[in-house]
N, C-alpha and C positions, 0 to 999 in steps of 0.2 A: 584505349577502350578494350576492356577485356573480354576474347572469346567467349559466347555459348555454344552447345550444341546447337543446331536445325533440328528440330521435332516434326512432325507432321501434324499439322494445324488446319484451323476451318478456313475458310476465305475471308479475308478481308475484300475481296473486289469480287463480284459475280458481273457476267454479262451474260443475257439469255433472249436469245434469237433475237440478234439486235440489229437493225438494218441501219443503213443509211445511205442516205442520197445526199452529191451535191450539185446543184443544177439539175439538170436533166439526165444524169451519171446516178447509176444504180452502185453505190461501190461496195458497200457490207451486205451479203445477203442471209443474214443469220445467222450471226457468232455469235457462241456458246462457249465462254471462259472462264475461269475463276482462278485466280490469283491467291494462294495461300499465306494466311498473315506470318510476317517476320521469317518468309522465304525470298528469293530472284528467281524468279518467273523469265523465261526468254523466251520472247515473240520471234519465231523466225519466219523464211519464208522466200520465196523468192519476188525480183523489183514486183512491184505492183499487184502484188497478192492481199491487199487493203492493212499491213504494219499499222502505219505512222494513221491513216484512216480512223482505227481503231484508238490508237492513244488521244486525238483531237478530237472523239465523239465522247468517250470517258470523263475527258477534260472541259466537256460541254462545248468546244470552241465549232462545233457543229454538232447539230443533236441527233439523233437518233428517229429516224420516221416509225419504228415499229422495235417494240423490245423494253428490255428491261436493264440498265447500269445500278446497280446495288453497293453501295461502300457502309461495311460494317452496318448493313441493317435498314442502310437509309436508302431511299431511293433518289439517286440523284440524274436520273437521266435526261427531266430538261431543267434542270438547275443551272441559272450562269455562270460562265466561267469565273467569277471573283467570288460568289459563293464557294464552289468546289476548293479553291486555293485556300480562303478559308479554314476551310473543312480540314486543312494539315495536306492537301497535295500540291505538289511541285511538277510540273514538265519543263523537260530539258530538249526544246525541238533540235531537229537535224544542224537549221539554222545558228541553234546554238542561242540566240536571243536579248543576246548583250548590247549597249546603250555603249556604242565606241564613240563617242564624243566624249563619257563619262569616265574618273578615272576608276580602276578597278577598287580603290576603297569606295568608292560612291557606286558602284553598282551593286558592292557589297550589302551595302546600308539601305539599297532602294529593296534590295530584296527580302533583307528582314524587318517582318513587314509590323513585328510587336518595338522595332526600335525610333527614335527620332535623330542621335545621336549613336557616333560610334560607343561610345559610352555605356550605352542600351544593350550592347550585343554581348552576350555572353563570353567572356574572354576565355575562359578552359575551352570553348568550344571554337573559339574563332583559331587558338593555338593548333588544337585541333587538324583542321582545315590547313594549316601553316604545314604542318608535319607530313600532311597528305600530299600537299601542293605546292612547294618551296617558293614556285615561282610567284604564286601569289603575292608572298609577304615580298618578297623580291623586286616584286612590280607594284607595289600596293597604290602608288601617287602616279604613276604610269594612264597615260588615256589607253584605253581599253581596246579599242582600233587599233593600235599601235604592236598589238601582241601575237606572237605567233598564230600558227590554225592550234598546234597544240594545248597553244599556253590559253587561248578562248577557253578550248574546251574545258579546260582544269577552272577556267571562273564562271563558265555554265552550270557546271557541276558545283563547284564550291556556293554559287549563287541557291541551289537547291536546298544544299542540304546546312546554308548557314542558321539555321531553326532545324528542330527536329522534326519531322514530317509523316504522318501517318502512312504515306503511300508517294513515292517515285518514280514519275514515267518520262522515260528517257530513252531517246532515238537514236541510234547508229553512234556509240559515245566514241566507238576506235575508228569511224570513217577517217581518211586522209592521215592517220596520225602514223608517228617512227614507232619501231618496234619498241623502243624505252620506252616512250611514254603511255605506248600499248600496257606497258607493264605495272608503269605506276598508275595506271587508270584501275586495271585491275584490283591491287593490291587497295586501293580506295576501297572500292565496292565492296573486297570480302570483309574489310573493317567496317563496312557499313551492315554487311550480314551479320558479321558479329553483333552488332548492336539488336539485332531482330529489326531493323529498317527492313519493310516491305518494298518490292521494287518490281516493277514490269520491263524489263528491256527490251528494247530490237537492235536485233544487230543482225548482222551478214558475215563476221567475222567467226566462220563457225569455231575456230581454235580459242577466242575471243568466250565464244558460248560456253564450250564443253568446262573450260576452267571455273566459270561464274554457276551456272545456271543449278538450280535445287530442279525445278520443274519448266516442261517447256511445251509450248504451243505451235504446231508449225498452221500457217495460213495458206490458203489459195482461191483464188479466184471470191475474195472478201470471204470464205468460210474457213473453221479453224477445223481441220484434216486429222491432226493426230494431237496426243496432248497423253503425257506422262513424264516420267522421269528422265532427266538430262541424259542422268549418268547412263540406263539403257538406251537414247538414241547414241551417244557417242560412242557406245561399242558393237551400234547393230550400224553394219557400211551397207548392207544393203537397203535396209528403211533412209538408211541416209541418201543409198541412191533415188532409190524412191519415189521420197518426199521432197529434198532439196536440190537432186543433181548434184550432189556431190559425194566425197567419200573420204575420210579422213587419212589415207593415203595420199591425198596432194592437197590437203589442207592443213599442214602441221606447224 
């Protein structure tokens, strides 16, 4: 896939004072987002500042009591979640999401969702994903429970982005993983920016961020605190103290 530039573009995803409750738990108290089409947006933030909250009211898998979720114009904020997916979006939970009974060619197939047969699937694109993920093609006939935490995540992700997808929201992709495959995760995603793929990520891996991220949102207490460019929080250590507690001094 050949490199483009990043431009500075409109939103494909707006969120505007968007609340949410679950149960009797007040968790979003008015976030105000917008995701820039055919950039990586990084959700940061620290535990329980409403992240993953945020991606699962987007994604409709909880709605929103007050507010507005907008993708490309539309307003989808009680739309259900097989609409939204639909609509060209993909979530990648923490959990990761995988059918480990299934083997990894058949979780493949269950996710693209225009296919019946392998057959169906786009084969430059499924090479693709091969080139991305070795291990995939590696393990293709493998039960999918059977695979590393690593090797999950590489067909979490490959599960996403087996169709081309308007918009990518995806949790903690480098939690628990080795620093290689930290690396090959990465090296995914920036061929997925190349492609202009729009993407929300959360992560906590701030070293993980500063490499990825076009634009970023840092969260707290469900409101979204600071929001601009990656590249100036990665070189302001004190907004990093700040905002995140941390510093890129012992996060490298």
């Amino acid at each position: 896939m050949t490199p483009r530039p990043v431009h500075s573009s409109q939103p494909l995803l707006t969120l505007q004072g968007v609340h949410t409750h679950i149960g009797a738990y007040h968790i979003l108290h008015g976030v105000d987002l917008q995701v820039p089409a055919g950039q990586l947006t990084m959700l940061l933030g620290r535990n329980g500042a409403g992240k993953t909250t945020t991606l699962r009211t987007i994604m409709g898998l909880w709605h929103a009591s007050q507010g507005t979720v907008v993708l490309d114009g539309q307003d989808i904020t009680q739309r259900p979640t097989p609409d939204i997916a639909q609509g060209g979006v993909a979530y990648v939970p923490e959990s990761m999401g995988i059918f480990a009974d299934l083997s990894v060619r058949e979780n493949m197939l269950l996710a693209a969702r225009g296919a019946r047969t392998l057959d169906d699937i786009d084969t430059t694109r499924l090479q693709w994903i091969f080139g991305l993920f070795p291990a995939i093609k590696k393990f293709w006939n493998h039960p999918a429970g059977k695979l590393s935490g690593g090797q999950k995540q590489m067909l979490a992700v490959s599960r996403a982005i087996v169709e081309p997808r308007r918009l990518l929201l995806i949790d903690e992709p480098s939690k628990g993983l080795a620093p290689a495959i930290i690396q090959n995760m990465i090296e995914a995603f920036r061929q997925l920016k190349a492609a202009q793929t729009t993407i929300l990520l959360v992560e906590q891996n701030f070293n993980f961020a500063k490499q990825l991220g076009d634009t970023v949102a840092v969260m707290d207490d469900g409101r979204v605190v600071h929001s601009g460019s990656m590249a100036a929080l990665a070189a302001d250590e004190d907004l990093q103290s700040r905002l995140l507690g941390l510093s890129l001094g012992s996060h490298q």
